[in-house]
C-alpha positions in Angstrom: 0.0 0.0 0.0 1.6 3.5 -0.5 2.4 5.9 1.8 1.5 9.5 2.0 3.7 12.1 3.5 1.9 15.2 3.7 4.1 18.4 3.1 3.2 21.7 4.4 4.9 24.8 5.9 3.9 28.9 5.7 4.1 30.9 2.9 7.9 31.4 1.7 8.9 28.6 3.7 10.5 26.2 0.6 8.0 23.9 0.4 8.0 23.5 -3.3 12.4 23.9 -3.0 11.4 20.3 -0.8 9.3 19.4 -3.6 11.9 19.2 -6.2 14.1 17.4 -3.9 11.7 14.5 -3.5 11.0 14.5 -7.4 15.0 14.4 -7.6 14.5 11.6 -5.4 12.5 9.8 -7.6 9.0 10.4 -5.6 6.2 11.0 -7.2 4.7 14.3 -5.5 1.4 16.4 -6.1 1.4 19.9 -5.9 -2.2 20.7 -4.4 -2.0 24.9 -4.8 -0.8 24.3 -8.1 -3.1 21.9 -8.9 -6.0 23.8 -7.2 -5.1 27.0 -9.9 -5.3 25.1 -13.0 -8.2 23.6 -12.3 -9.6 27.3 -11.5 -8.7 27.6 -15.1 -9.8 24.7 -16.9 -13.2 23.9 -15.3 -16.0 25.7 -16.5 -18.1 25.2 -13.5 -15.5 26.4 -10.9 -14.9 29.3 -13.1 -18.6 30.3 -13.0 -18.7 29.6 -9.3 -15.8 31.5 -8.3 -17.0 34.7 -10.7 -20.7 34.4 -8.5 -18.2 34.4 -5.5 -15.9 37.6 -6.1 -17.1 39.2 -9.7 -15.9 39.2 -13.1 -12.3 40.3 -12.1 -11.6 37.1 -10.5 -10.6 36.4 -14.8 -9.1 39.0 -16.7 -9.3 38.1 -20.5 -10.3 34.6 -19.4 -7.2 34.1 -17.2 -7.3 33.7 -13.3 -6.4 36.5 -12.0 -4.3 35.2 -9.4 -3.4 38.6 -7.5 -7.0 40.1 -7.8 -8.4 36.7 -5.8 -5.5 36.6 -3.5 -5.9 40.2 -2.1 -9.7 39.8 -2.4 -9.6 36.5 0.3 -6.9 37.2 2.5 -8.4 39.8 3.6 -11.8 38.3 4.0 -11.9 35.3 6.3 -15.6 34.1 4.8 -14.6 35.0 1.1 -11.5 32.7 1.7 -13.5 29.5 3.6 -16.3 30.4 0.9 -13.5 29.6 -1.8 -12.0 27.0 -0.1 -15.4 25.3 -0.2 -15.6 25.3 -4.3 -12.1 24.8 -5.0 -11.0 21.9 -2.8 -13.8 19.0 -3.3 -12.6 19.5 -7.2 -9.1 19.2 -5.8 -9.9 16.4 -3.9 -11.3 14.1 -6.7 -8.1 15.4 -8.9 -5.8 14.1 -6.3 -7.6 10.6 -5.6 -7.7 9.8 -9.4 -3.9 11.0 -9.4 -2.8 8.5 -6.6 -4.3 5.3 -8.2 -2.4 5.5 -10.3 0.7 5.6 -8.5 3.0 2.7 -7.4 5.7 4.0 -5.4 6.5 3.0 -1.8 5.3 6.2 -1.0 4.3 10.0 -2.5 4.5 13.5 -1.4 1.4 15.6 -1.1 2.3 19.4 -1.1 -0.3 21.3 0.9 -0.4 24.8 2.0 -2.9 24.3 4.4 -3.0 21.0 5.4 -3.5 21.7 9.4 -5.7 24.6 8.8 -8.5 21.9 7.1 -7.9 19.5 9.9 -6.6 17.0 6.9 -4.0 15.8 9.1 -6.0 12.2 9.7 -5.5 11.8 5.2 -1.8 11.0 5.7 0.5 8.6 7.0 3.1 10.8 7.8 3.6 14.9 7.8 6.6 16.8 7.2 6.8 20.6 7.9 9.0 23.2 6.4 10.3 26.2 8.5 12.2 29.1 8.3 12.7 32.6 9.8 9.9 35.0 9.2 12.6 37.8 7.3 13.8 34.9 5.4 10.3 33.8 4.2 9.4 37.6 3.5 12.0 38.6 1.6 11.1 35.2 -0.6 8.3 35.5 -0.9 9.0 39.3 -2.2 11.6 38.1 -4.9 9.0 35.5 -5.9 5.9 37.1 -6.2 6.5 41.2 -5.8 3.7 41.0 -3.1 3.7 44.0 -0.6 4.5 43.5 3.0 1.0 44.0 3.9 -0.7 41.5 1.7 1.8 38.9 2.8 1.3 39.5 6.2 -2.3 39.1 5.3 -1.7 35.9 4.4 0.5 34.6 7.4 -2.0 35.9 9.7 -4.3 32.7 7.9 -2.0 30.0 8.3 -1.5 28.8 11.5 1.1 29.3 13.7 4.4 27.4 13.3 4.5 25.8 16.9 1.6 23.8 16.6 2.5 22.8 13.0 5.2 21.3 14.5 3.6 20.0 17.6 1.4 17.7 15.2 4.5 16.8 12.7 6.0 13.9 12.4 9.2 15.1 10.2 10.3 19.1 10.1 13.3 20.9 8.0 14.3 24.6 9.1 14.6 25.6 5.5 17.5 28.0 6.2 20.9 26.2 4.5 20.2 24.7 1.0 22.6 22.2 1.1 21.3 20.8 4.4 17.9 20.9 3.4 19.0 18.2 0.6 20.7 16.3 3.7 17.4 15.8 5.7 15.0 15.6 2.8 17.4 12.7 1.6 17.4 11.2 5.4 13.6 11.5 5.6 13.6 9.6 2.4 15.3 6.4 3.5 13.1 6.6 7.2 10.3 6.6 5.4 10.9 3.6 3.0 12.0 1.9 6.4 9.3 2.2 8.0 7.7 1.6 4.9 8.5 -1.6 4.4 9.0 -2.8 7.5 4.7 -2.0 8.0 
């Protein structure tokens, strides 16, 4: 049977830097965020539910607009649950006819929000990425030229880090590439041990 670690961590933590690791790895992962914006943009009936939800600028010449909904929702605690609502049941079914058709010993699921939706019981193992607030901000800055104030907006919806980590199994301070690699590649062989050994 394979294993699911679930992969989580703030905004500008390095999840998706984790990602790649695993993939390097050879372990099939699933981006849920990334996952969760194409299929904003490919389903017709998300699209038309989402546009109900926060207007016609949620698209802008039939694209998402990604930074219109972003500063819309986390600034609006209902308008984001209200989202969360449409988007993840489609993400859900995505995800479940991704993982039957896997055969690994085990794959990654990347989740922003994992604890926040009390998902926690969906895997078999949870690894959280950390790193120091100034660190994640000024990522987050080169990434995505967000303001300070709309990704503050955003932290304040994710919960803190101390209970993340209080309900981890695996965590990586995300502060020194190279030993990143080391424990990603260490939490790799533990969890094929394990693994097998169950």
């Amino acid at each position: 049977m394979t294993k699911v670690l679930g992969l989580t961590g703030g905004i500008g933590s390095g999840k998706t830097t984790v990602s790649k690791m695993f993939t390097d790895l050879g372990v099939p992962v699933y981006n849920a965020d990334y996952e969760a914006k194409k299929l904003m943009q490919s389903s017709l009936g998300l699209k038309i539910e989402i546009i109900n939800l926060l207007g016609d600028k949620a698209y802008k010449n039939n694209v998402l607009n990604k930074t219109f909904i972003s500063k819309k929702i986390f600034k609006d605690a209902s308008l984001l649950k209200k989202i969360n609502l449409i988007v993840h049941p489609a993400v859900i079914d995505h995800y479940k006819n991704w993982f039957s058709a896997q055969h690994s010993v085990y794959v990654v699921k990347e989740v922003a929000i994992l604890f926040e939706i009390n998902s926690q019981k969906n895997f078999d193992f949870i690894l959280t990425i950390t790193a120091p607030k100034p660190l994640r901000i000024q990522r987050i800055i080169k990434r995505d030229k967000k303001s300070i104030e709309d990704i503050e907006a955003i932290m304040s919806n994710q919960l803190p880090v101390y209970k993340q980590l209080n309900n981890s199994d695996f965590v990586i301070h995300n502060n020194a590439i190279n030993e990143t690699r080391k424990s990603v590649y260490d939490i790799h062989n533990e969890i094929i041990k394990k693994s097998i050994i169950s």
